[in-house]
N, C-alpha and C positions, 0 to 999 in steps of 0.2 A: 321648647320650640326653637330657643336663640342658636342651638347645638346646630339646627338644618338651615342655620341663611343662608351660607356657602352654595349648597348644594342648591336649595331651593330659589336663588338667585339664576344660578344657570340655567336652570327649567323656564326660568321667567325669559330671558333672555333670548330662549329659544323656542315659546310657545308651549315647552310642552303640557298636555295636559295629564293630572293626578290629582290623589284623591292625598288627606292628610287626615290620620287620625290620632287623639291626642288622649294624654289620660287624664278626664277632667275631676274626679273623686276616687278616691280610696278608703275602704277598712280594713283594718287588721294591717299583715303584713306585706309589705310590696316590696321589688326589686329594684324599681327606679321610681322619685319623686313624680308629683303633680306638676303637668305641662310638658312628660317625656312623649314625644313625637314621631311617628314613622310614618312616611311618604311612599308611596306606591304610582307609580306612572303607568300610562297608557300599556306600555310596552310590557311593564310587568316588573322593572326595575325596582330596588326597593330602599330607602336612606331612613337611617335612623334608627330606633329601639325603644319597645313599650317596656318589654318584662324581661327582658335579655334574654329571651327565648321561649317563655312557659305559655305565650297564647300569639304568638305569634305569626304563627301558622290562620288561626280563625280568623283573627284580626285582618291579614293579607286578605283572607277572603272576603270578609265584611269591604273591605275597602275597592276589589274588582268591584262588586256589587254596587257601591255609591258611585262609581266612576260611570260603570255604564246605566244607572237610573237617574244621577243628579239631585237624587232624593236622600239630607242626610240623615242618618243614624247615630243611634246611642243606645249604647247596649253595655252591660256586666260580665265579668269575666271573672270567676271563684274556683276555689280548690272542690272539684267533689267525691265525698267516701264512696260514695256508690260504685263508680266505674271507674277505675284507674285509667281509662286510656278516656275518657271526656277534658275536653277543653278545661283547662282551668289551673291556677296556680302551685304549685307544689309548696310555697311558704306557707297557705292557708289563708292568706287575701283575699280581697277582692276590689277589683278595677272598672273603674264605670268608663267607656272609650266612647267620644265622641268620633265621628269618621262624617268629611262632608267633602265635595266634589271643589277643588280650589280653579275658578273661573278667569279670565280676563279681567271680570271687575274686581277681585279679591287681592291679585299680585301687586298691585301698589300698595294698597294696605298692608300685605303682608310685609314687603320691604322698608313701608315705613318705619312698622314695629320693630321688626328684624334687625335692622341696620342704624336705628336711630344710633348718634354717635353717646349717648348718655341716657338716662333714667326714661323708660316709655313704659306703657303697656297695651296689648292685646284684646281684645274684647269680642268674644262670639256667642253670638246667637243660639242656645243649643236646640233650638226649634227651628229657623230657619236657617242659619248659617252666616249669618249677615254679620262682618265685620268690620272694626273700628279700630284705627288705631291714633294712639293719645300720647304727647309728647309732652315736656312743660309749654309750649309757645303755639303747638296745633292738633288737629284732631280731623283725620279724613277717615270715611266712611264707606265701604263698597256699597251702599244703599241711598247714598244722598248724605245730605248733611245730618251729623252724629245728633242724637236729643242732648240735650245738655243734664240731663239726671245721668245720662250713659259716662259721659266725660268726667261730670263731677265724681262720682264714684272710682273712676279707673287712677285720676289722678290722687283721692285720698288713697287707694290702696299702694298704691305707687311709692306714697310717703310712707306707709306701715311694713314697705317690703311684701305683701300678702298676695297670694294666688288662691283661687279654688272658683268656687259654685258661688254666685251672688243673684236674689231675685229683688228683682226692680218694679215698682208700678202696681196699678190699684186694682182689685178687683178681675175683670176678665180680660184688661189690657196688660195684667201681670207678665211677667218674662224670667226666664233663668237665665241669666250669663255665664258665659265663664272667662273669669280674668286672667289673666298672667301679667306679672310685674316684670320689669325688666330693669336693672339696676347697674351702673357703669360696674367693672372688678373692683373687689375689694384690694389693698394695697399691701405687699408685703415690702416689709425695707431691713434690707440686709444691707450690715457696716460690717467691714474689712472685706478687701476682696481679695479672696483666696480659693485653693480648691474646693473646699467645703463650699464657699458661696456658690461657687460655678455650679456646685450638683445639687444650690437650696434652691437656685434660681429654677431647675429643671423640674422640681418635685413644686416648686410655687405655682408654677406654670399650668401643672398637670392639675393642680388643684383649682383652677381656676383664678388666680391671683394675677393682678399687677403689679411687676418683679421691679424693683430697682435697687442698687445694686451701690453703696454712697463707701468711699475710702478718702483718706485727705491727702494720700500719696499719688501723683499723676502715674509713675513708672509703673502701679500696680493696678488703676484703675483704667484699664485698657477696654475700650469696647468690644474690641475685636476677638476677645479674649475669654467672653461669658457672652456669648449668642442666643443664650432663652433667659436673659434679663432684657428686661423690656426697657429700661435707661440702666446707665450707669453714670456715676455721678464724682466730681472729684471733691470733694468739699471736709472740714472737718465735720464727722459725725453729728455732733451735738448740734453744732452752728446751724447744719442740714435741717435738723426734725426740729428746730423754732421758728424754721421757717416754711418748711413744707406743710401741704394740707395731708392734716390723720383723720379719722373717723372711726366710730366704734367698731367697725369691722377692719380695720387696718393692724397686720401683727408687726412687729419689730424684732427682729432679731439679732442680735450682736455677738459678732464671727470674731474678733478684731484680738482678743489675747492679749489687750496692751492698756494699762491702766490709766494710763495718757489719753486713749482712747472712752474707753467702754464704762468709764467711772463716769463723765462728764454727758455723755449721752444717754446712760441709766439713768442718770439724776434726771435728767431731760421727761425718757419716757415713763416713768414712772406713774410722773405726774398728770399725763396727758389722759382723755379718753380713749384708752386705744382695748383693744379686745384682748394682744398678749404682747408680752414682751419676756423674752430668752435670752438667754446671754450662754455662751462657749464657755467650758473650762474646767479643768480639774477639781476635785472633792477642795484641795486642798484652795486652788484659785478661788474657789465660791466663798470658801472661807474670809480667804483676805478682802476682798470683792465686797461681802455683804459688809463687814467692817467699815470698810473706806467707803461705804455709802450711807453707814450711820453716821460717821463722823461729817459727810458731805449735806446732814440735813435731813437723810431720806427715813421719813416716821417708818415706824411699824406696820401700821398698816399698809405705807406704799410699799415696802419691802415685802409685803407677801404674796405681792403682786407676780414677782421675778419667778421667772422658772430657768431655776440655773443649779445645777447644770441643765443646761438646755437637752429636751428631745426626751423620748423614754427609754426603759433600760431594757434594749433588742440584744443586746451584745456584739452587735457588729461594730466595726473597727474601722472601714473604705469611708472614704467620701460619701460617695451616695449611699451606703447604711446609715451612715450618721444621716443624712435629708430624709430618708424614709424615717427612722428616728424622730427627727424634729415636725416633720408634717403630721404624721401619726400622733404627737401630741396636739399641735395645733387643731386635727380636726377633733379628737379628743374633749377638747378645753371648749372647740365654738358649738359642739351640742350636747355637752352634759357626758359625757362619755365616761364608763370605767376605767378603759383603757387596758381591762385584763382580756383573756382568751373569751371569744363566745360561749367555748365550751363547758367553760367554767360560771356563766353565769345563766340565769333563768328568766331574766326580767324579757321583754319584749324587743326584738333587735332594736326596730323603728319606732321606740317609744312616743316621738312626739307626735309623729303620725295621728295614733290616738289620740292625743294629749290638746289637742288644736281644733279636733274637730266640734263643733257646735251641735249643741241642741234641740235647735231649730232643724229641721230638717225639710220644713215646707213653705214654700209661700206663703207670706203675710197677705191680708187683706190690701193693705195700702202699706206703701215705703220701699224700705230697702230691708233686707235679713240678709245671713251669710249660711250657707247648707253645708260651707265646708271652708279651710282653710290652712294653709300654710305659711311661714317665713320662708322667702325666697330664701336658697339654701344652694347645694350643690357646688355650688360658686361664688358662695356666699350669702349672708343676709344683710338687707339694703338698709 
């Protein structure tokens, strides 16, 4: 949903009225994760994307339909053998779409979530639409003030990085939600700044990362110079990453070709919790490299850590080959990826998809259960 604030801000701004429908569960295989969002306004306008195109069309129509009854819906969306030209997905999924009329009372809430400047999440209704949005420090409600089983719940999924289908409450006051987490970017930090970094900062970007961009040289660590790094930084390397904040979802990358360098901040990331760490450099560089970082201390096991040379083996030679290269392993490494052709392999594209979903499928008596669920992803996991 974070994908349409922009947009969905201006509508607010301007009264207009639309419908939003979200994809709140999935089986099998799907084109775009849980909580991919498209908007439909009065006029017939349309922002956003469920399935990149495979229901698209129904979807749009389901969602005139909620706009002019106010009544929401939830409805399935699957591939079927019967009739080729029937609604439904050509990967062989299928998508459960929430669609609900976004009102006067809903647009605060929505911007609350949307826009928090750090870690929030979403919470709807998938019965009556009634939404909740939950930050660490507040929690406002298009229906009144949130129950505190609704908050407690959004804020522990929040810490687990988790979205999907959660039911809450006892008996015949039970309820389905559905969550979505919302988690600040995960962090990429590229040392040396050069052209490579200019075109890692661009593929960082595009991956949903927070780019910064650290050299210990002023004359080369020009702001002005790499425009889709989100800081740049002038400091030595190493000095940098013992004092900035990592997190397991933060990669590191190390551009810099200079032993002075890239020895003294390896030793650094090695040791930290961080997700990945790369380093630039010829066959023969990695050689000397891993060397001078045994001698520097760094065990075996943190050495196995290193993916150097950095990025996978494309064949491309440009700047931004080499970034497509390194992002390609990075997303690679953060979901278990082969990393080989699809063509060539047979396992399930969206494995985890599967792999996450629970058991439970139905409302408990009394509590809380989960009917579905994922690691915020796309953008990382929180």
């Amino acid at each position: 949903m974070r994908e349409l604030a922009a947009q969905l801000a201006g509508w607010h701004a301007e009264g207009v009225e639309y419908a939003v429908a979200t994809v709140v569960d999935i089986r099998g295989s799907a084109p775009l994760p849980l909580g991919a969002s498209m908007a439909v306004d009065a006029a017939g306008a349309v922002r956003g994307s469920l399935s990149g195109g495979c229901v698209e069309g129904a979807v749009y129509d389901l969602c005139t339909t909620v706009l002019a009854s106010g009544v929401p819906a939830r409805q399935s969306f699957g591939y079927s053998d019967s009739d080729a030209f029937a609604v439904g997905l050509t990967c062989g999924g299928e998508l459960e779409v929430f669609v609900q009329r976004v009102t006067a009372a809903e647009r605060p809430v929505l911007d609350a979530a949307l826009t928090a400047p750090g870690a929030a999440a979403l919470v709807r209704d998938l019965a009556t639409g009634e939404m909740v949005a939950v930050t660490a420090d507040s929690a406002i409600g298009s229906a009144g003030r949130p129950a505190d089983s609704t908050v407690a719940l959004a804020r522990a999924m929040v810490l687990q990085g988790a979205r999907g289908i959660r039911a809450i409450g006892c008996g015949a006051s039970a309820r389905e939600l559905f969550v979505e987490s919302f988690a600040a970017p995960p962090r990429m930090i590229v040392f040396g700044a050069n052209v490579f970094a200019g075109a890692l900062a661009r593929m960082g970007r595009l991956l949903g990362y927070h780019v910064t961009i650290c050299d210990a040289r002023p004359v080369f660590a020009d702001r002005a110079g790499y425009p889709d790094a989100d800081a740049v930084v002038t400091e030595w390397p190493d000095r940098y990453l013992r004092t900035t904040e990592v997190d397991p979802r933060t990669v590191v990358c190390v551009l810099t070709h200079d032993p002075k360098f890239d020895i003294p901040v390896l030793v650094e990331a090695l040791r930290l919790p961080v997700a990945y760490v790369g380093a630039m450099g010829s066959r023969r560089a990695d050689t000397e490299r891993r060397a001078r970082l045994r001698e520097a201390g760094v065990t075996a096991a943190e050495l196995a850590r290193l993916h150097s040379p950095i990025g996978l083996e494309l064949g491309g030679r440009t700047p931004e080959e080499t970034a497509v290269a390194i992002g390609a392993e990075i997303v690679a490494h953060r979901h278990g990826g082969s990393a080989r052709s699809l063509s060539a392999t047979t396992r399930p594209i969206h494995a985890e998809v599967a792999a996450d979903r629970s058991a439970d499928q139905r409302i408990r008596s009394c509590g809380v259960s989960a009917s579905s669920g994922e690691p915020v992803s796309s953008h990382g996991t929180y």
